[in-house]
N, C-alpha and C positions, 0 to 999 in steps of 0.2 A: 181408063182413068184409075187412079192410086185410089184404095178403098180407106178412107180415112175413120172408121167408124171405130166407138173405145173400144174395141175385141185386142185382148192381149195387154201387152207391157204399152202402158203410156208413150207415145215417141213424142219429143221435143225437136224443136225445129232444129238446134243444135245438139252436136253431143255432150252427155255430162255424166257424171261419175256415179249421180245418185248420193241416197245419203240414211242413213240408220234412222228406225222411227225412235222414240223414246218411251223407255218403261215407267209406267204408273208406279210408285212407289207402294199403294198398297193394295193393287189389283192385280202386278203385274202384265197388264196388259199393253202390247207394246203399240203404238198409235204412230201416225204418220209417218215421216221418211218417203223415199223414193228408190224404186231399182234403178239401175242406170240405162243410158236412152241412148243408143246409137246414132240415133239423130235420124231427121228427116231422109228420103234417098232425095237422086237429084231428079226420078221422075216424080213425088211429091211436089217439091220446092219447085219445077214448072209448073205443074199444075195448078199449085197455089197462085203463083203468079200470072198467071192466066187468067183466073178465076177474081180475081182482085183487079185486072186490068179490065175482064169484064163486066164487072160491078160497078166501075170507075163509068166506065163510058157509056152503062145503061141509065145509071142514076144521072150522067149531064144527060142525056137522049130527053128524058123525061122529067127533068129539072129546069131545061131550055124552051121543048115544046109549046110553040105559039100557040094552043088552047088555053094556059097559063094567064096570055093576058086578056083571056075573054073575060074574064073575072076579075072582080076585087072585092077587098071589106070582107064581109063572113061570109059571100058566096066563096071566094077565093078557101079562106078556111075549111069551109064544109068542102069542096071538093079535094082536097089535098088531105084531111083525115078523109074522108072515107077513102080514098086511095090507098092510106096507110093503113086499113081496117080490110081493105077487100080479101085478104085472104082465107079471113075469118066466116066469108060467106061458105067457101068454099069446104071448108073444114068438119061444116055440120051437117 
């Protein structure tokens, strides 16, 4: 799998030219701009799409699942945030 992590020049999903930061007029200190991005490869851009296709179909897996309608009213709620919160257990 493509190691996506910020090490290095930023890559953008496409390519681009980049663009000059701008000097401070009385610090000269030169702020923003960008190098230019060769762009995504095309094992990236599967992998992305994979990864977004499987996101897609775990989120209906789990958005559809028939313990859904065991619930309603703020049972329904309270189980669906801590769902959203579970990972947080996990973390401490």
């Amino acid at each position: 799998m493509p190691d996506f992590r910020r090490e290095g020049p930023v890559r953008t999903a496409e390519p681009h030219d980049g663009w000059p930061g701008k000097e401070h007029p009385h610090t000269s200190e030169v702020t923003g701009g960008r190098p230019p991005s060769p762009g995504w490869t095309d094992e990236q851009k599967a992998a992305i799409d994979r990864l977004r296709q499987e996101c897609l179909t775990l989120s209906e897996t789990i958005s559809t699942h028939p313990y859904w309608k065991e619930l309603s009213g703020p049972d329904l709620v309270d189980a669906r945030t801590a769902l959203k919160h579970a990972h947080e257990s996990d973390e401490a």
